[in-house]
C-alpha angles and dihedrals in degrees: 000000000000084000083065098039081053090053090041087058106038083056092056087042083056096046103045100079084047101057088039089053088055091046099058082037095055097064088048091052088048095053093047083060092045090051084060083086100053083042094052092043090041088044104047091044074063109045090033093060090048096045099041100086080045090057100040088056087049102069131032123307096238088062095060095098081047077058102051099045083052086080093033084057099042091053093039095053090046094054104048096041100059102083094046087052100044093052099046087047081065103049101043092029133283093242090051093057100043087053088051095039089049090043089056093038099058093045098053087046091052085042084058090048095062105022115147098207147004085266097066084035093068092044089058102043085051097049084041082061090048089047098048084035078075103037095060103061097040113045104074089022085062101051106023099084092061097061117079111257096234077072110036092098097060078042092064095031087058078050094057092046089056096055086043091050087057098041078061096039089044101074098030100053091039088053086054107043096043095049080050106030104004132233100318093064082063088077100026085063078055107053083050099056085037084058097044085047092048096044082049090051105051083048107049109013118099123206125247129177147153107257092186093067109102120226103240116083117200092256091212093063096042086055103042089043094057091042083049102057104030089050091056093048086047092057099048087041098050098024096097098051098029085042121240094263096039110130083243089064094041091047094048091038087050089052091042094053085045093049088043099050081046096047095051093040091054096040097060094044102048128089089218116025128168087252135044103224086192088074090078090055085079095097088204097044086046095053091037099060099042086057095052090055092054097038089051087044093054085031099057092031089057087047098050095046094055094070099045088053086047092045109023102033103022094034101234132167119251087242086059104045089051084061098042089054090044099089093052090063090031085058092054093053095059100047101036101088090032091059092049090058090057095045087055088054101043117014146264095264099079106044097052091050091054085033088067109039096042095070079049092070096033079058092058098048080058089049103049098028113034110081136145089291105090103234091152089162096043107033116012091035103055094049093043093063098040091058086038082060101047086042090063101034085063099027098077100029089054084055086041101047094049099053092033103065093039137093109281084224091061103044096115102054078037088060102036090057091045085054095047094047080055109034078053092058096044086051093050093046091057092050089043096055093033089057098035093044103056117100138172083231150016090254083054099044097051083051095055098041090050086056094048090054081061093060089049099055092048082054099048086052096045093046084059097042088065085079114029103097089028132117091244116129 
């Protein structure tokens, strides 16, 4: 009897590493099919800006403006829609929504890959914004709180690989499923992966919530909230084509700053707003966040403005360009989780301070050395990487440092609001690159873009003075 106790044992003595070793696997299983959401979003920006010309040709002449709005809703509904998602993640559980947002995703992908007509197009796209609007929240929020936060930065810096490895993948597969399919296997491919990602999430994925949280939403703030942020998006969406003192972009800027006044106010006052304005009490989330909306606002206008010197000033084709662009991305994906390590072992003060000020250099090498004369290895590639580099060092420890000091509990609104203050200034670099680098000549183009290198830098620097004299670690 005790022969076979001392067996008994020994077996449980032998198991044991192995169930611990599934047990520190299992949040990191979970976090590779949370990362599904920022593959799919990072993906489909890719494949939709290679197959948008495709899928104007494709229908009548008279649709294309149906087109176009196709991308302004999808943005629109994407933005808006975060804060009222990652609350309500919260609230009904993380894992719930992100089954619902990949479910709605995936079918209004498949809905784009057979649309009969612009019509149905523009449904899809802005289903496809509601869907990623609750992605977004919840996917780190959800998995994040399982790993040991001596590792949560690696764990956001394997995050961020993974969002680099699909802005690669997104231009090249796109190139090659629409010259053999055409433009509608671009979101087939995505209602696949959309499927794989949905069958790996019922199986591994756990639910987490805040049960404290009571049901009822102040429905004002709710409201103004939504017309508030998807005003502003509209504006730096439409801005360019309406022009920035049309009577469409004063009216929409007049509701925004009224939405906006209602929103805060209701928001302070409510027992149960849409947003927790305590939240920005926390002096780190705070500075953390403000720096993500300036770094994504330098970071998207840089990257905006590489392919119109490429193709506008230097000529080249837009297969060129694409691989002129790739290292830049490629980059990315090598020093992401790295960075996060560091991060991990000595704090996210530092490398969002160098993070900052580093683009800042690779942008005055652009500025002394790139010209009319095409040196792409001596002059555009040197500064592309180095800004490649400082964009990635902040790009993650802004994210880090922003669910790592708050409330567990409050992970998913902490991180809606995080995602709005950067999908903002990624909205806002675009505009800002499409509008300054236009140009009635080449002469007149290379001049624009320059001083919009300028602005860029100045971003990338204010974004990191928002925490050098901070309490960030």
């Amino acid at each position: 009897m005790e022969s076979f106790e001392s067996q008994e044992t020994d077996r449980d003595l032998q198991e044991t590493p192995s169930r611990k070793e599934k047990l520190e696997i299992r949040p990191w299983i979970s976090l590779l099919v949370a990362s599904s959401s920022i593959f799919l979003m990072t993906l489909d920006l890719g494949l939709t800006a290679v197959s948008l010309p495709e899928i104007r040709a494709d229908f009548e002449e008279s649709k294309t403006q149906i087109i176009n709005w196709g991308a302004t809703s999808y943005l629109v509904a994407m933005t808006s829609l975060l804060l009222l998602f990652g609350r309500l993640a919260d609230r009904y559980g993380r894992r719930k929504l992100f089954l619902i947002g990949l479910s709605i995703t995936t079918m209004a992908v498949s809905l784009a890959a057979v649309t009969p007509n612009p019509e149905v197009f523009l449904i899809a796209r802005t289903f496809q914004g509601a869907g990623i609007a609750i992605l977004v929240p919840t996917a780190l929020a959800m998995v994040l709180g399982d790993i040991p936060q001596k590792h949560q930065g690696a764990a956001v810096g394997l995050w961020g690989s993974i969002g680099a490895t699909a802005g690669v993948l997104g231009p090249i597969s796109s190139g090659l499923l629409i010259e053999v399919f055409g433009w509608r296997a671009t979101f087939a491919l995505l209602g696949i992966l959309g499927v794989i990602a949905l069958v790996a999430g019922i199986r591994v994925l756990n639910e987490s919530y805040l049960p404290e949280v009571p049901e009822n939403l102040d429905v004002t703030s709710v409201f103004s909230g939504i017309i508030s942020i998807g005003s502003v998006t509209l504006i730096l969406l439409q801005g360019n084509d309406w022009g920035w003192l049309s009577k469409k972009i004063i009216l929409f800027l007049l509701l925004g700053l009224i939405a906006t006044y209602i929103f805060w106010i209701s928001c302070k006052r409510s027992r149960n707003p849409l947003l927790d304005i305590e939240l920005f009490n926390n002096h780190k989330y705070r500075q953390a966040t403000i720096a993500a909306g300036f770094h994504q606002l330098a970071f998207f206008a840089f990257f905006f403005s590489s392919p119109i010197l490429l193709s506008e000033v230097w000529g080249w084709s837009p297969m060129k360009t694409g691989f002129a662009v790739a290292p830049a991305m490629l980059l990315a994906i090598l020093v992401q989780t790295p960075f996060g390590i560091l991060a991990d072992r000595f704090g996210y003060r530092k490398l969002i301070l160098y993070g900052g000020f580093v683009p800042s250099l690779g942008i005055a090498w652009w500025l002394i050395f790139v010209d009319f004369e095409q040196s792409y290895l001596s002059a555009f590639l040197p500064g592309l990487l180095v800004v490649s580099l400082g964009s990635a060092m902040v790009g993650i420890t802004t994210t880090g440092v922003a669910l790592t000091v708050v409330d567990p509990q409050k992970l998913g609104i902490a991180n809606a609001m995080h995602q709005v203050t950067r999908r903002l200034g990624t909205t806002m670099g675009v505009a800002l690159a499409v509008g300054l680098s236009s140009g009635s000549n080449v002469l007149k183009i290379l001049e624009n873009v320059k001083v919009l290198w300028w602005i860029v830098a100045f971003m990338y620097a204010a974004g990191s003075l928002f925490v050098w004299k901070s309490d960030v670690e």
